[in-house]
C-alpha positions as CSV (number, residue, x, y, z in Angstrom):
1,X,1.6,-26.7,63.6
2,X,-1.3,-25.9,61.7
3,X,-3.8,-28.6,61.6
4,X,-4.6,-29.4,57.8
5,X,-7.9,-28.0,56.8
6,X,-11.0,-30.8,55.9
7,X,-11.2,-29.0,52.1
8,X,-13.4,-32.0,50.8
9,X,-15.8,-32.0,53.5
10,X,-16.2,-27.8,53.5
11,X,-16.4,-28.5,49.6
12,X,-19.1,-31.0,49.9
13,X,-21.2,-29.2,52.4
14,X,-21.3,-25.6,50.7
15,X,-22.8,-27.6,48.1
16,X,-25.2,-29.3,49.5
17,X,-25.9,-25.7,50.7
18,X,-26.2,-24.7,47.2
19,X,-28.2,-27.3,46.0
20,X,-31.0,-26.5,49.1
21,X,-30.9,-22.9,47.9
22,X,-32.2,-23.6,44.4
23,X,-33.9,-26.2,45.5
24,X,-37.2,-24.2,45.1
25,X,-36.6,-22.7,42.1
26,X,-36.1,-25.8,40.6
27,X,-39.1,-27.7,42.6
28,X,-41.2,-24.9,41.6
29,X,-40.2,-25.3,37.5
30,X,-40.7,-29.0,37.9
31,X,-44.1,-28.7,39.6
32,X,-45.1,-26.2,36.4
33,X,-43.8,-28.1,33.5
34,X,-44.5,-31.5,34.7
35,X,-47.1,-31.5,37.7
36,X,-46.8,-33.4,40.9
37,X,-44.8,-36.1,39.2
38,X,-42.8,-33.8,38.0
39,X,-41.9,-32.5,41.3
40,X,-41.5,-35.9,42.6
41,X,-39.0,-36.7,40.3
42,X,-37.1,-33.5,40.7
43,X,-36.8,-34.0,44.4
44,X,-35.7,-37.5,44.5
45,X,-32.9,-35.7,41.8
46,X,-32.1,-33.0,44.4
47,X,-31.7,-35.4,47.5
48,X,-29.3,-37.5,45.3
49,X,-27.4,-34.9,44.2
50,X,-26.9,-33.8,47.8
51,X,-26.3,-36.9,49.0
52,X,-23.8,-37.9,46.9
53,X,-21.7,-34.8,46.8
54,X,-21.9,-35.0,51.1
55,X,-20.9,-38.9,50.7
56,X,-18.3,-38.0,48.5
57,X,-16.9,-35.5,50.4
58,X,-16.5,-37.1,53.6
59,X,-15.2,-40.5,52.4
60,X,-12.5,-38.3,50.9
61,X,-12.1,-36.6,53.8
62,X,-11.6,-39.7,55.6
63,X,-9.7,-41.6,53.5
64,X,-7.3,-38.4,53.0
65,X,-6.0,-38.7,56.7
66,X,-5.1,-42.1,55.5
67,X,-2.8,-41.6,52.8
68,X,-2.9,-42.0,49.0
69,X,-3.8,-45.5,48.4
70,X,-6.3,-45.1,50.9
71,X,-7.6,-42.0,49.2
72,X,-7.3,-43.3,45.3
73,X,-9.0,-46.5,46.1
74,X,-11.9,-44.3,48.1
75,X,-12.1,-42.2,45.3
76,X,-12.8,-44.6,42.6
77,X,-14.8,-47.4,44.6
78,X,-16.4,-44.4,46.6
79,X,-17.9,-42.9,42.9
80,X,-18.4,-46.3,41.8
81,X,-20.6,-47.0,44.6
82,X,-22.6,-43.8,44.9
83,X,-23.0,-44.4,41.0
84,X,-24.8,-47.6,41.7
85,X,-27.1,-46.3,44.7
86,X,-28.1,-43.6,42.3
87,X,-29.1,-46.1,39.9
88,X,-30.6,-48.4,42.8
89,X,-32.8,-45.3,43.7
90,X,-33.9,-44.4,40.2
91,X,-34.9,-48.1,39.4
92,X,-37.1,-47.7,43.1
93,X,-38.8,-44.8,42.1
94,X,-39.1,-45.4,38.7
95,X,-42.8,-46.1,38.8
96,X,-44.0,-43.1,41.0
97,X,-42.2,-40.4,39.7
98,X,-41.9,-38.5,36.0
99,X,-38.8,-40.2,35.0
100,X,-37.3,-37.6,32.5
101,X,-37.8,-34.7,35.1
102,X,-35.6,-37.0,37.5
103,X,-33.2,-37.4,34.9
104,X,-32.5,-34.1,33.3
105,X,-32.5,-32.1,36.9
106,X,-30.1,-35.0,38.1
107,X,-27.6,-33.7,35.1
108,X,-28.3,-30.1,35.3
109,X,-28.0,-29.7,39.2
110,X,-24.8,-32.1,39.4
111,X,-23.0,-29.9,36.7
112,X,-24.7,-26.7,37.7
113,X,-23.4,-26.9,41.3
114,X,-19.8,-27.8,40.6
115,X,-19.7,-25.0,38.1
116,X,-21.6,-22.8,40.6
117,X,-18.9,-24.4,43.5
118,X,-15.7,-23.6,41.0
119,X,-16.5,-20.1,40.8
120,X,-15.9,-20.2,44.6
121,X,-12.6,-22.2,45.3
122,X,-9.2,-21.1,45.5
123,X,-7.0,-23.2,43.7
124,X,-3.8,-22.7,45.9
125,X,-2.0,-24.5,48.1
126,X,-2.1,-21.1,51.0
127,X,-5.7,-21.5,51.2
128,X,-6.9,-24.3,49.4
129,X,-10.9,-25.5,49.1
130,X,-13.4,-22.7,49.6
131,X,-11.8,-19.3,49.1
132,X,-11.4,-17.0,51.8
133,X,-13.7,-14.3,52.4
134,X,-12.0,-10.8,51.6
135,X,-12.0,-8.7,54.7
136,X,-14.7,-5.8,54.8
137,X,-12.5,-3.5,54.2
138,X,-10.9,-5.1,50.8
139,X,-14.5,-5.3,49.5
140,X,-15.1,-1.7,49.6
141,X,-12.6,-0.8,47.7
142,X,-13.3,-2.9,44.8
143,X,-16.5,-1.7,44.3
């Protein structure tokens, strides 16, 4: 038998992958448009976006090899939670960082990624989460 494939936790980590690789892109626009605050701001945004869609992903992982109770009640308290340590965090840094730079690359990156991520996932029960990577041969000829 097959063992059953973690799809939430390759899910989260390929975006937390994501996020790192426009992480400068976006660290660098902050920096321009709103100086070091700025920049502040939209790293404290980046490292929660990160570490909610990693904390999401292996509580669901987790609490999928527990059945579906397990998993529906992880799911919602899970977001619940990571919803109110976002908020915790943002009230913490509130003072030091440009607040509005924090807030709008917080919305942009979260919907950005999964948007990004959904281009990438195979939405089928042979292969689901990430989807496979054609072999090199398969690629050639589509181009």
């Amino acid at each position: 038998m097959d063992p059953i494939p973690a799809v939430e936790r390759d899910i989260g980590f390929d975006l937390a992958r994501r996020s790192a690789l426009v992480a400068p892109v976006v660290l660098l626009a902050a920096y321009l448009w709103r100086g070091v605050d700025g920049l502040a701001g939209a790293a404290v945004a980046l490292a929660l976006v990160a570490c909610n869609f990693l904390a999401g992903a292996l509580s669901l992982a987790w609490a999928a090899k527990r059945g579906p109770v397990v998993l529906g009640a992880v799911a919602v308290g899970g977001f619940l939670v990571r919803m109110l340590v976002v908020v915790g965090v943002i009230v913490l840094v509130e003072p030091y960082v440009d607040l509005a730079c924090l807030a709008i690359v917080l919305l942009v990156t979260h919907v950005g990624l999964l948007i990004w991520e959904s281009r990438s996932m195979s939405i089928s029960l042979a292969a689901p989460g990430l989807r496979p990577a054609l072999p090199v041969s398969h690629r050639e000829e589509q181009h």
